[in-house]
MARZALO-900275 format. One record per atom (N, C-alpha, C): z, x, y. Coordinates in steps of 0.02 Angstrom, whole numbers, padded with zeros to 5 digits, always signed. Layout:
N
ZXY;...
This chain:
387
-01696-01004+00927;-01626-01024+00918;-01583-00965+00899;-01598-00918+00860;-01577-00854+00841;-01576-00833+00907;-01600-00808+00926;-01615-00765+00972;-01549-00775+01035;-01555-00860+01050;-01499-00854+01091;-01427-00862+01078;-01413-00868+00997;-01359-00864+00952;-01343-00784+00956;-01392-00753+00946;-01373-00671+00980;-01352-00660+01041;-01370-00681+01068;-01346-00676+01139;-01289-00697+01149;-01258-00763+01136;-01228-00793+01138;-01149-00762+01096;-01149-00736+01048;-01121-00686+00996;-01109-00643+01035;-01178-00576+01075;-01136-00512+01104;-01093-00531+01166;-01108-00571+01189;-01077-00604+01265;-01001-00622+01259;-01014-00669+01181;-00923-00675+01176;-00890-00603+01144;-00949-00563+01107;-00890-00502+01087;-00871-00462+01152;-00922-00453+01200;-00908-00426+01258;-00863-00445+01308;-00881-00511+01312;-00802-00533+01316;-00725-00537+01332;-00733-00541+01266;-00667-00510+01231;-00637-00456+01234;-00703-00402+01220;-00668-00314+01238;-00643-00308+01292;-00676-00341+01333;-00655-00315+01395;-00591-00367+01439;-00582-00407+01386;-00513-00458+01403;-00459-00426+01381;-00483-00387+01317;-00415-00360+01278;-00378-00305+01308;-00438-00252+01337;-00437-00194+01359;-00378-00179+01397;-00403-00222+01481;-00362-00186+01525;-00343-00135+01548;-00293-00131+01604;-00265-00066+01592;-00256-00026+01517;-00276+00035+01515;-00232+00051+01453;-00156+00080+01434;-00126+00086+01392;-00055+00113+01405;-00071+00194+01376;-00036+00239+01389;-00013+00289+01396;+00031+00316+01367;+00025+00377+01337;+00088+00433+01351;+00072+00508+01343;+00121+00543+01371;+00114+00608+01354;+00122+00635+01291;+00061+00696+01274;+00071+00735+01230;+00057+00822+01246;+00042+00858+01213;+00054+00927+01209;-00015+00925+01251;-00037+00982+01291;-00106+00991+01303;-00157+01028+01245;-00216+01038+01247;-00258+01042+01194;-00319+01007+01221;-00372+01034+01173;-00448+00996+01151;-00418+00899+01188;-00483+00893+01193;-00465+00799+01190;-00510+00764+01106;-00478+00738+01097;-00488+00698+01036;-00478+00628+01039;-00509+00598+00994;-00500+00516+00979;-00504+00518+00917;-00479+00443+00918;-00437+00414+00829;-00478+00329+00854;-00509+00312+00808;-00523+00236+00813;-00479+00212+00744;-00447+00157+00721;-00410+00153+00690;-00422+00066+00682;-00431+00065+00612;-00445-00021+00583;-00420-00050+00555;-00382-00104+00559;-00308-00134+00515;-00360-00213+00482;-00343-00219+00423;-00381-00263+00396;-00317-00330+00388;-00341-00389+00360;-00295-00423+00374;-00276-00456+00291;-00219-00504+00256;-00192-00496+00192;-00250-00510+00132;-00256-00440+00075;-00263-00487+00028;-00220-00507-00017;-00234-00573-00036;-00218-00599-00086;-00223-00630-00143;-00240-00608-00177;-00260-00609-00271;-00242-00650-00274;-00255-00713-00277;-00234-00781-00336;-00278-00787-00394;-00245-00812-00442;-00274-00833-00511;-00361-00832-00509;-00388-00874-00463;-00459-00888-00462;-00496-00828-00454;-00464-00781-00383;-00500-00700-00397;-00470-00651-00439;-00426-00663-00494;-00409-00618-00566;-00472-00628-00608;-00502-00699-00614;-00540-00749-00639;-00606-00699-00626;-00638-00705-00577;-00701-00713-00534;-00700-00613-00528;-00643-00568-00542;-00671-00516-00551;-00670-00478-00614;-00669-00512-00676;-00648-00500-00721;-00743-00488-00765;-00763-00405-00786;-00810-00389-00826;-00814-00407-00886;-00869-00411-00899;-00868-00426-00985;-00855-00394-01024;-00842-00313-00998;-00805-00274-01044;-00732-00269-01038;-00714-00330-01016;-00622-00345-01008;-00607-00319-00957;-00617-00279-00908;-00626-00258-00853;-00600-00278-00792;-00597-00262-00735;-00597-00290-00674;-00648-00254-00609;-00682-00287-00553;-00715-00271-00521;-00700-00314-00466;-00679-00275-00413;-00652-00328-00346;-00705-00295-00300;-00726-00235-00313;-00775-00196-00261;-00834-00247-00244;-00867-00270-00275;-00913-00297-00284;-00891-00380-00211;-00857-00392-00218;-00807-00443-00160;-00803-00424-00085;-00789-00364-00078;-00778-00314-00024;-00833-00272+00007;-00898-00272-00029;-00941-00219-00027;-00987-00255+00030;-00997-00299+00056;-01027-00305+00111;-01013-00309+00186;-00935-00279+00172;-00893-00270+00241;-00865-00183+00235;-00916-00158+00172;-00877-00084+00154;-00889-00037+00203;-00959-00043+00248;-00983+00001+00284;-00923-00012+00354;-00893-00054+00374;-00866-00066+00417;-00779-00053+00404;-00767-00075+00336;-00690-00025+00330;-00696+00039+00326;-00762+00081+00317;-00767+00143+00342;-00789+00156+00374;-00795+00118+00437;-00818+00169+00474;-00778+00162+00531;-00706+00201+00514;-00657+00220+00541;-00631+00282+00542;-00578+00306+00580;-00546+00371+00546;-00506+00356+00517;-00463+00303+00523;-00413+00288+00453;-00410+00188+00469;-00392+00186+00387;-00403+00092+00403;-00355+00081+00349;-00307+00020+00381;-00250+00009+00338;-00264-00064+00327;-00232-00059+00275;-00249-00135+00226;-00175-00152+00197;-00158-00214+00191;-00087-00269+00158;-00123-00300+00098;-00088-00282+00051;-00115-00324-00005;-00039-00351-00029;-00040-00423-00026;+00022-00477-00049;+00045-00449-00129;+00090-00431-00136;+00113-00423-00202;+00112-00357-00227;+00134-00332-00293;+00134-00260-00318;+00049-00252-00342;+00036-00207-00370;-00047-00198-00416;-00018-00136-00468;-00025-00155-00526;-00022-00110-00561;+00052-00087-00594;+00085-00154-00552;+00162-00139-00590;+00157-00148-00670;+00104-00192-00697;+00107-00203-00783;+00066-00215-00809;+00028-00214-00868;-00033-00245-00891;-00049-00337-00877;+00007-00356-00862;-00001-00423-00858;-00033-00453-00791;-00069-00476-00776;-00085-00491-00695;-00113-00551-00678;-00052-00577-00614;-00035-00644-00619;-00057-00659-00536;-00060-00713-00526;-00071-00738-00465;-00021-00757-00431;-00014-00817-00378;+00026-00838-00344;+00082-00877-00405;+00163-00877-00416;+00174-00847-00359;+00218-00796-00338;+00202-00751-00416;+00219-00672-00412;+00160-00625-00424;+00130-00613-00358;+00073-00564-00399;+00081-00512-00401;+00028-00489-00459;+00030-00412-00494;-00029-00409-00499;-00081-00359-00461;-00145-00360-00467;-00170-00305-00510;-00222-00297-00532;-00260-00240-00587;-00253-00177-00533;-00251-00130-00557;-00251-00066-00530;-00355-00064-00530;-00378-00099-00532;-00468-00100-00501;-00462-00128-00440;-00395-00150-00391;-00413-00165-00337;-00387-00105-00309;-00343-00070-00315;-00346-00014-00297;-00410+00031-00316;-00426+00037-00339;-00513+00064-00346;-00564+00045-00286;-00553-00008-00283;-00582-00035-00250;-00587-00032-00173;-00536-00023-00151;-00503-00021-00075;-00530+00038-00063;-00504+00099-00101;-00511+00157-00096;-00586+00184-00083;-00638+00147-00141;-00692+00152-00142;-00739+00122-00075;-00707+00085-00056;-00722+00058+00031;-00701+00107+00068;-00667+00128+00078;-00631+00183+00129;-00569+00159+00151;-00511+00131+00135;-00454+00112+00137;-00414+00180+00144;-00363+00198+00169;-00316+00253+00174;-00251+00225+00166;-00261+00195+00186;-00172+00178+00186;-00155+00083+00165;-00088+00085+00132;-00095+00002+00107;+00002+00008+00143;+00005-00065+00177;+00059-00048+00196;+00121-00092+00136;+00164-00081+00120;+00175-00116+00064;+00242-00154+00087;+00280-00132+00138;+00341-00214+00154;+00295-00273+00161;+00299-00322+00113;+00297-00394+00136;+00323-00444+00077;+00329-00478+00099;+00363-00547+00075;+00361-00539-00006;+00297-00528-00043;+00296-00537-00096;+00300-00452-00154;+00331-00413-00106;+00340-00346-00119;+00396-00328-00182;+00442-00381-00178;+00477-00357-00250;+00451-00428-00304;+00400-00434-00327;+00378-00504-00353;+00367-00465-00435;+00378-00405-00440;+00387-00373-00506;+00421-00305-00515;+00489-00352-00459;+00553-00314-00477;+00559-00248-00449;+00584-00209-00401;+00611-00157-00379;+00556-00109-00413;+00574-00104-00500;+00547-00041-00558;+00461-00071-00537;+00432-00124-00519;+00367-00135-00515;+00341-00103-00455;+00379-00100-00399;+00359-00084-00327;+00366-00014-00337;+00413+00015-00385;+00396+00132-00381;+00344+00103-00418;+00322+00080-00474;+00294+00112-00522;+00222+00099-00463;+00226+00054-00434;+00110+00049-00386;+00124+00115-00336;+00198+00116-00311;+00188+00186-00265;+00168+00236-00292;+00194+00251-00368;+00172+00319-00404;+00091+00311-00413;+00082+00271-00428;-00014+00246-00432;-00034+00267-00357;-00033+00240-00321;-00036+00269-00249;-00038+00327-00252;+00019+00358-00272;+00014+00438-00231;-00028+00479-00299;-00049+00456-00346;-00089+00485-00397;-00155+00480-00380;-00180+00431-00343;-00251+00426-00335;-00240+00455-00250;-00199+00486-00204;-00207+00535-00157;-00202+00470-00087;-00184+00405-00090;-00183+00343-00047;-00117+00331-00022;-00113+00338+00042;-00075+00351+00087;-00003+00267+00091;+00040+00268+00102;+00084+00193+00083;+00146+00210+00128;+00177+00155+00156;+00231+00165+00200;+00242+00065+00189;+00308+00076+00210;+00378+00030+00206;+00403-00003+00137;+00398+00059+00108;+00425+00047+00048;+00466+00144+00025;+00526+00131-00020;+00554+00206-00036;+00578+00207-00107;+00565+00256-00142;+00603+00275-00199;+00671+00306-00215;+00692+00312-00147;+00770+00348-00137;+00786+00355-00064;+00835+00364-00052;+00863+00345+00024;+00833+00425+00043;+00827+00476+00017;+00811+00516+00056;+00736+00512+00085;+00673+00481+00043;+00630+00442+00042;+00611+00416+00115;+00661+00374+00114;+00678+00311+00157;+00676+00357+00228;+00713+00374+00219;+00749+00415+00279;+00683+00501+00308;+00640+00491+00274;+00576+00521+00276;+00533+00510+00347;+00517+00505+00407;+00475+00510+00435;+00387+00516+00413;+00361+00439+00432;+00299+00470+00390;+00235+00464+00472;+00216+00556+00462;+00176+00566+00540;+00111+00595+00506;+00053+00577+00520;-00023+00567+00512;-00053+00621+00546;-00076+00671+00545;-00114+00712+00608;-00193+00659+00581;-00223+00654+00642;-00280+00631+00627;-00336+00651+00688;-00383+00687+00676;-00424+00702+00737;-00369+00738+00788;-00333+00776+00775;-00292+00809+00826;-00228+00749+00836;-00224+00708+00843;-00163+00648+00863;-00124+00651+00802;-00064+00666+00830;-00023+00652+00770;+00008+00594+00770;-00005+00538+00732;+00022+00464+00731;+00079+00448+00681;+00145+00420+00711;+00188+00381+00665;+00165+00334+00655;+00215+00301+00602;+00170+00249+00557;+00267+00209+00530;+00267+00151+00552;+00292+00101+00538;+00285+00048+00499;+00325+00017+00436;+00315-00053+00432;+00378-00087+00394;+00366-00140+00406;+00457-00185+00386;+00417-00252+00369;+00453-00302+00344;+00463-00356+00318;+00513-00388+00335;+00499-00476+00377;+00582-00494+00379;+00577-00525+00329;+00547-00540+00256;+00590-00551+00209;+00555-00552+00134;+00586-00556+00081;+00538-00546+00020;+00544-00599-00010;+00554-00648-00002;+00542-00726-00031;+00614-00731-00062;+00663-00716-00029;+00745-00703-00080;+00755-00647-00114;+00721-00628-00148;+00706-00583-00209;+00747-00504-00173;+00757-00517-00139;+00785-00444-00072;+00864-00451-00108;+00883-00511-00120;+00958-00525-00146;+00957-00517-00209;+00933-00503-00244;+00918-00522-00327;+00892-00463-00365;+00870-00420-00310;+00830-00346-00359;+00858-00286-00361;+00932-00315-00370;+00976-00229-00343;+00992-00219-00285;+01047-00174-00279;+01068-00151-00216;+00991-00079-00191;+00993-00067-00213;+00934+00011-00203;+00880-00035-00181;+00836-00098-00187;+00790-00138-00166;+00806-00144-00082;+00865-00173-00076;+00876-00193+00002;+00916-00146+00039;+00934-00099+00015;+00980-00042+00040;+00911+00003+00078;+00872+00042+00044;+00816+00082+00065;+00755+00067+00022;+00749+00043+00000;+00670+00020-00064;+00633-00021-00037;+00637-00063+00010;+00605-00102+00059;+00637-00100+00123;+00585-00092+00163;+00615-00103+00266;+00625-00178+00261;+00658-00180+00282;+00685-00274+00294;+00705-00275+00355;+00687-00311+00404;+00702-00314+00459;+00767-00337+00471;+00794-00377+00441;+00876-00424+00441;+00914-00374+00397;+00903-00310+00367;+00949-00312+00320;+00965-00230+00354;+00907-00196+00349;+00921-00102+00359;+00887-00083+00404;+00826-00138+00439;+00789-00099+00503;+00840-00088+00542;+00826-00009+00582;+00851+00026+00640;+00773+00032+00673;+00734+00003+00718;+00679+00009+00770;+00700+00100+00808;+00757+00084+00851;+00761+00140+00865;+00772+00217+00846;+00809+00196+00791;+00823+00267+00738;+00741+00286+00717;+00718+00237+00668;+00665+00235+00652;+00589+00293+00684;+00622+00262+00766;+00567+00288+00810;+00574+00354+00820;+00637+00342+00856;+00650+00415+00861;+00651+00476+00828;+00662+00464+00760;+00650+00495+00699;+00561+00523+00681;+00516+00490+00704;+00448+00498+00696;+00449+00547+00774;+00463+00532+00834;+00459+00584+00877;+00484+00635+00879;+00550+00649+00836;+00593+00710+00816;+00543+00731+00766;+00486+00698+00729;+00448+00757+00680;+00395+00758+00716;+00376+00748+00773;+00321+00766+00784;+00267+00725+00808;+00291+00648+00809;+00220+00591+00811;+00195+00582+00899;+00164+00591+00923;+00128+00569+01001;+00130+00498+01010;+00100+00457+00952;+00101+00407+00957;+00142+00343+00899;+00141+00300+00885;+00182+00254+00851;+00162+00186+00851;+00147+00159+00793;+00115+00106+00766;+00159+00067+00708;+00175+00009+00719;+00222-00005+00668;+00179-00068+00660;+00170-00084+00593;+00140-00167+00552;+00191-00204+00544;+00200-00268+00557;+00259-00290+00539;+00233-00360+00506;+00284-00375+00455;+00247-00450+00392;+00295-00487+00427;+00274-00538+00460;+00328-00582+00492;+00296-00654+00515;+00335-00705+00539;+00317-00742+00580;+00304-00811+00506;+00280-00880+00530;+00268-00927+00505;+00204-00939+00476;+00185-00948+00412;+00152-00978+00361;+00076-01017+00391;+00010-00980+00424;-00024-01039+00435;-00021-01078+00489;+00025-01051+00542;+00030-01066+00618;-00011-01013+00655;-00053-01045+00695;-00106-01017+00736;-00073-00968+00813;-00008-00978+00815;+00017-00966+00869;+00098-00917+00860;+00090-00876+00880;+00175-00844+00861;+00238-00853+00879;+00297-00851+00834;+00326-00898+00854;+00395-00837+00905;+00445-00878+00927;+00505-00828+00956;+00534-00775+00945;+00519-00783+00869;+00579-00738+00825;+00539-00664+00862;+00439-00681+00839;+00396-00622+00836;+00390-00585+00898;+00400-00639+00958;+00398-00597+01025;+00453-00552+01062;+00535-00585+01000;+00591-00544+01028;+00574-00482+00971;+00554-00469+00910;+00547-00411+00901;+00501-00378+00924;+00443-00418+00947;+00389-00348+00990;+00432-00303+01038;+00485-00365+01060;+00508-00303+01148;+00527-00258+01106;+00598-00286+01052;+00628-00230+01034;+00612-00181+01008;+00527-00175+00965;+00509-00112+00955;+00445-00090+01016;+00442-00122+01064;+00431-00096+01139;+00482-00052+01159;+00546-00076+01162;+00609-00047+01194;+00620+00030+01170;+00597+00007+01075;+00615+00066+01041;+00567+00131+01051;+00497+00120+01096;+00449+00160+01102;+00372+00151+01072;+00370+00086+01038;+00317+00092+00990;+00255+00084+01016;+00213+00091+01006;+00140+00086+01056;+00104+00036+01042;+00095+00026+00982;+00046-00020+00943;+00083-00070+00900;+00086-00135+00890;+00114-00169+00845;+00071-00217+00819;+00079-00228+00726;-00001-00230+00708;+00053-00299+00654;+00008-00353+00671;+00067-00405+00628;+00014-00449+00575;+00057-00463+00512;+00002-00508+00462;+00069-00543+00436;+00056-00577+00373;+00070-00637+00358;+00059-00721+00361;+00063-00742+00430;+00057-00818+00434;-00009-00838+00411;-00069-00768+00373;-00114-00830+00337;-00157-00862+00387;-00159-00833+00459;-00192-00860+00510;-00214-00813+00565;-00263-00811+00609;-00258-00779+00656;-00245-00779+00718;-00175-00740+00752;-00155-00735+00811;-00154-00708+00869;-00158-00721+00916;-00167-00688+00988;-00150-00618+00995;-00186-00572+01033;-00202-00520+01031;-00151-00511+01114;-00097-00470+01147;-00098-00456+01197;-00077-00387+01202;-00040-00369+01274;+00009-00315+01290;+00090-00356+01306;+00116-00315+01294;+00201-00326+01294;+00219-00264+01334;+00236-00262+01402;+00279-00208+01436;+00371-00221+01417;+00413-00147+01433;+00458-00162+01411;+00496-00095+01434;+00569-00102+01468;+00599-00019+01462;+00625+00010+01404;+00584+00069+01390;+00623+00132+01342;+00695+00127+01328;+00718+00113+01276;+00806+00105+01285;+00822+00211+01275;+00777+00241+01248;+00793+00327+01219;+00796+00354+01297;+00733+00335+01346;+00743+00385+01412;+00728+00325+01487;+00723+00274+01473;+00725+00229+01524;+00649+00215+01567;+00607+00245+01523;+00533+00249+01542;+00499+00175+01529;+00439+00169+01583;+00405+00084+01555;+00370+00111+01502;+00355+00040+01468;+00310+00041+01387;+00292-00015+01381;+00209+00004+01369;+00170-00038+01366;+00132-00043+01296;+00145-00083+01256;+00146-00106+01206;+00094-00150+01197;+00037-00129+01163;-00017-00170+01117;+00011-00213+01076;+00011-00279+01054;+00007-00312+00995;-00041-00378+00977;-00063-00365+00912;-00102-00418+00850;-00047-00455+00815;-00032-00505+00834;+00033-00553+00805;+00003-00564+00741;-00064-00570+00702;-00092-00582+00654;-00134-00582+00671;-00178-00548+00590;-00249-00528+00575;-00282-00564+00533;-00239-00618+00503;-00265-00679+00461;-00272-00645+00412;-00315-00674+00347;-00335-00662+00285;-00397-00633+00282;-00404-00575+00234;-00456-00548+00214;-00495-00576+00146;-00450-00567+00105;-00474-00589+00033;-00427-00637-00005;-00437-00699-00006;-00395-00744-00024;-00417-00810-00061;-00375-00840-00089;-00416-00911-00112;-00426-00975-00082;-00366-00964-00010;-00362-01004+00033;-00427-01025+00048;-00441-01085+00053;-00506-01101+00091;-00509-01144+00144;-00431-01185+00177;-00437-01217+00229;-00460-01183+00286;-00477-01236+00327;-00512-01198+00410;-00427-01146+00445;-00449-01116+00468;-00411-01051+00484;-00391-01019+00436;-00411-01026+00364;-00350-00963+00311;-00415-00949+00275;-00495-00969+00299;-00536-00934+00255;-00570-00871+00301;-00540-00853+00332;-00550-00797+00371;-00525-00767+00403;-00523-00709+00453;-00459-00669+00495;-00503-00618+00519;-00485-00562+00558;-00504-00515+00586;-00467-00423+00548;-00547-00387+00566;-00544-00343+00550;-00520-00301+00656;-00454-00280+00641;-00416-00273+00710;-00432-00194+00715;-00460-00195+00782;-00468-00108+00794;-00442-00085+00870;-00430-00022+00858;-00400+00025+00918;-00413+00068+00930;-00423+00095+00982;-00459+00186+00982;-00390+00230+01029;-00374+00290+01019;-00336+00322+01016;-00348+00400+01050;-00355+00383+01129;-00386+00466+01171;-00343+00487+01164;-00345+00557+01174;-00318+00628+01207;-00345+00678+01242;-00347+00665+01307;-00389+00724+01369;-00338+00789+01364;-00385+00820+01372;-00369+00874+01382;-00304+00918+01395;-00278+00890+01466;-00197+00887+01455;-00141+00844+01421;-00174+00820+01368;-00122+00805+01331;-00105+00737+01331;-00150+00699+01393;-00125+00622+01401;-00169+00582+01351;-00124+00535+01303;-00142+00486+01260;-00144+00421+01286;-00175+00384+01270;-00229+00305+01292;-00214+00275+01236;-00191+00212+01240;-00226+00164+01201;-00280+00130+01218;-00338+00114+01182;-00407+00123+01208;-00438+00050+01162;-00471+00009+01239;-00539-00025+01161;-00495-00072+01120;-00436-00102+01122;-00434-00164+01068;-00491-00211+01069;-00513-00220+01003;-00554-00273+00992;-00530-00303+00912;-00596-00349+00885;-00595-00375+00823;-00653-00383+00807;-00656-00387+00733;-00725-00389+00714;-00700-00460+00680;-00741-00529+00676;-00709-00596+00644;-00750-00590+00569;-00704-00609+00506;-00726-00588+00447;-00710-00666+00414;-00767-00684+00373;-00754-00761+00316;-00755-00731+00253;-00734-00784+00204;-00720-00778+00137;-00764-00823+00116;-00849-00784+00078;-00890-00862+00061;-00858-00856-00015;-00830-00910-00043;-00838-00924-00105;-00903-00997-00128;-00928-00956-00183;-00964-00987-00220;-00955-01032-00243;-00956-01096-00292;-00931-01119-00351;-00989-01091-00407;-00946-01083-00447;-01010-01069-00514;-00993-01108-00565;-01009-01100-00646;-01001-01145-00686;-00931-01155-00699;-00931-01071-00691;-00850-01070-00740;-00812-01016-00689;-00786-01074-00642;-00756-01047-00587;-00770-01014-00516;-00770-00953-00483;-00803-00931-00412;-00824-00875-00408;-00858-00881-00360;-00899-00815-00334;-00848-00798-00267;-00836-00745-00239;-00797-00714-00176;-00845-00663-00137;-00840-00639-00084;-00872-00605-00045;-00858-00596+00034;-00835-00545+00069;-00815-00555+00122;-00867-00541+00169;-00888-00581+00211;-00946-00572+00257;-00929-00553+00329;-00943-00500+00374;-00945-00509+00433;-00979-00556+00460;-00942-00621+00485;-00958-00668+00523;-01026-00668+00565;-01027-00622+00602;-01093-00603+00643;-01145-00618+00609;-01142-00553+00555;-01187-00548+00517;-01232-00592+00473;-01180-00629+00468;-01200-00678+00405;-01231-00740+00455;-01217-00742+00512;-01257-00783+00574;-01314-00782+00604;-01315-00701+00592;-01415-00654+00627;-01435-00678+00565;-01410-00653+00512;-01466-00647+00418;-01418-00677+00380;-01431-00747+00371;-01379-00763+00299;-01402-00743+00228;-01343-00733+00189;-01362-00702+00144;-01401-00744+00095;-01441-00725+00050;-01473-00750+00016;-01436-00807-00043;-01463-00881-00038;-01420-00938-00094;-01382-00951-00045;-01352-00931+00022;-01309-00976+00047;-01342-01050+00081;-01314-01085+00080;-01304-01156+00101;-01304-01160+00177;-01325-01208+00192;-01325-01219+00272;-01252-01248+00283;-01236-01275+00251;-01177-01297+00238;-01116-01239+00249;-01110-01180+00200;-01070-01147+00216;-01088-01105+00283;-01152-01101+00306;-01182-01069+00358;-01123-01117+00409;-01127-01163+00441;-01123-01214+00465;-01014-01197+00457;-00968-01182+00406;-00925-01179+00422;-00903-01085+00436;-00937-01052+00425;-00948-00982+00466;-00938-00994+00514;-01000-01043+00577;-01006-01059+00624;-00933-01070+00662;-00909-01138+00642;-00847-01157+00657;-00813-01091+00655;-00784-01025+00603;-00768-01013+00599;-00753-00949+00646;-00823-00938+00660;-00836-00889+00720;-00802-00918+00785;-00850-00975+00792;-00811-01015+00875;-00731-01010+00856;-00710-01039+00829;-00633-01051+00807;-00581-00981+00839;-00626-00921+00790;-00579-00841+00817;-00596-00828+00903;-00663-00863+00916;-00680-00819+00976;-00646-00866+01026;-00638-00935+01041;-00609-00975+01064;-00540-00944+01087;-00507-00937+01016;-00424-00914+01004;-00421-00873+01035;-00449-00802+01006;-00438-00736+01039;-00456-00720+01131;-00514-00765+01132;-00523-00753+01211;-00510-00826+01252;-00440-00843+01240;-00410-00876+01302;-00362-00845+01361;-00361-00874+01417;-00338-00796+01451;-00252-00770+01419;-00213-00835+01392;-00141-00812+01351;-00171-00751+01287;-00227-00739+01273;-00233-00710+01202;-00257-00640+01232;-00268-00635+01300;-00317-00567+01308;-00290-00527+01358;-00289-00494+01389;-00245-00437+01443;-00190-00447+01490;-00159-00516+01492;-00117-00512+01504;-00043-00512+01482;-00018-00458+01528;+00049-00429+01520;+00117-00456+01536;+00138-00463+01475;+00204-00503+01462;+00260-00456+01494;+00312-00443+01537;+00339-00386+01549;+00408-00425+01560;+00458-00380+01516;+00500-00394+01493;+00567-00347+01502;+00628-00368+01532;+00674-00290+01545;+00700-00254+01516;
């Protein structure tokens, strides 16, 4: 029965790669060496009360690593892997759950200690400890050497270009929020002016872009926190901003929030800067990584990957979209939960030891559920093309 559950597993990941693939899109860069970038976008965590609870040492402590550590070999083994964590960490000693969170500065430990590089910080629950809460986790950030974008400490900040050399590719790096739960109106003018990208309030797509190709970027990747709450499917708003940061040049568009996981395609579109086509990757959502959610679709999401050529003369690929499908087993214990993020697969060949057939059994579901979604022919290489 294993045996053809393996089979059955590489067939749908294979699949898939090769649904997502397609043509690849393109552009020019400088000539040089050829290089590649594989690149891993994880999907939201979110700290509620129960995992403040469940990582808390007996020496008063916190330990989230221990949660994450059986998917650690796989957030590293990237050249760079970006992660959303809902809320500030480390804005105060106090640390609260839904539905302003403030997480321990041990989940930053933690991320880092996985191989995390970058945390993107516009989203919804980004001013949830106030403007002075969101510098004070960036200064934590840039003290422990961890890379952060859509968020600024001053308009000149703001107005910063942030470009990556990585393996030879030099990558821009995008991200916005269309909104911070109100709190965008309420935290100062300096919050919604340049302190958060807000899509309704100060995004410029095209300034933006062009600004990362005026310093230097080949390529361009923007995350965007958008879209509806726990809907399996994306909604209008999300497909008129893909064109428009298609239009604006962007290559890759990497989306979280709705708490669910969404269809994977390409978006073609004309260049509004030189009138060139653009072919545009996007992950409408990557679902949940670490969360307390436990209904069917919000106890799991995808770990989203991309690979990133450069031949010789200079021509860049987008290469290889796939997903790796990731669950959240929680335990019950006496006094409250156990957490742990499992690669799905994995936990299907060898379950881990004390699990339940039971939770085996909603893995299952949970696997069919992503592979179903992701490889219908609307979710996989075909091209939306748009004027």
């Amino acid at each position: 029965m294993m045996n053809i559950l393996r089979k059955l597993i590489a067939c749908a990941i294979m699949m898939t790669l090769l649904a997502l693939t397609g043509a690849p899109a393109s552009v020019k860069a400088e000539e040089g060496e050829a290089s590649r970038v594989v690149i891993r976008c994880l999907g939201d965590f979110i700290i509620h009360d129960p995992l403040l609870q469940a990582a808390q040492t007996a020496d008063g402590g916190y330990d989230f690593y221990q949660m994450i550590a059986p998917v650690a070999d796989l957030i590293a083994d990237a050249d760079f892997t970006v992660a959303n964590v809902d809320g500030t960490i480390g804005a105060s000693d106090v640390y609260t759950g839904y539905p302003l969170f403030n997480s321990p500065v041990a989940l930053l430990d933690a991320l880092q200690e996985a191989g995390v590089d970058m945390l993107t910080l516009a989203n919804n629950h980004a001013l949830d400890s106030e403007y002075e809460g969101l510098i004070t986790q960036m200064n934590l950030l840039d003290a422990r050497g961890m890379a952060h974008i859509g968020t600024a400490r001053t308009q000149e900040e703001s107005d910063s270009p942030y470009v990556r050399e990585i393996n030879g590719i030099r990558i821009g790096f995008l991200n916005y929020t269309t909104h911070a739960n109100g709190r965008e109106n309420s935290c100062g003018k300096d919050a919604a002016t340049f302190g958060l990208n807000l899509v309704f309030k100060n995004a410029d797509f095209e300034g933006d872009a062009q600004a990362l190709r005026d310093a230097g970027a080949e390529v361009i990747v923007a995350f965007m926190h958008w879209g509806t709450e726990y809907d399996r499917t994306e909604h209008e708003e999300q497909r008129v901003l893909t064109t428009r940061l298609a239009r604006a040049g962007v290559d890759i568009v990497v989306g979280g929030h709705p708490h669910a996981i969404q269809r994977i395609n390409w978006r073609e579109a004309t260049r509004t800067h030189d009138g060139g086509k653009q072919r545009t990757l996007v992950c409408y959502s990557r679902g949940n990584f670490l969360s307390n959610q436990q209904s069917r679709y919000q106890n799991c999401g995808i770990i989203f990957e991309f690979t990133l050529e450069k031949d010789e003369n200079g021509n860049i690929t987008v290469q290889s979209p796939g997903y790796i499908p990731i669950f959240v087993w929680r335990e019950e214990l006496k006094n409250g939960y156990s957490y742990q993020v499992l690669a799905s697969e994995r936990a299907l060949n060898n379950a881990p030891e004390g699990m339940s057939k039971e939770v085996l059994s909603w893995i299952r579901t949970s696997w069919n559920d992503t592979i179903s979604h992701l490889s219908t022919k609307s979710s996989a290489a075909d091209c939306i093309h748009v004027e």
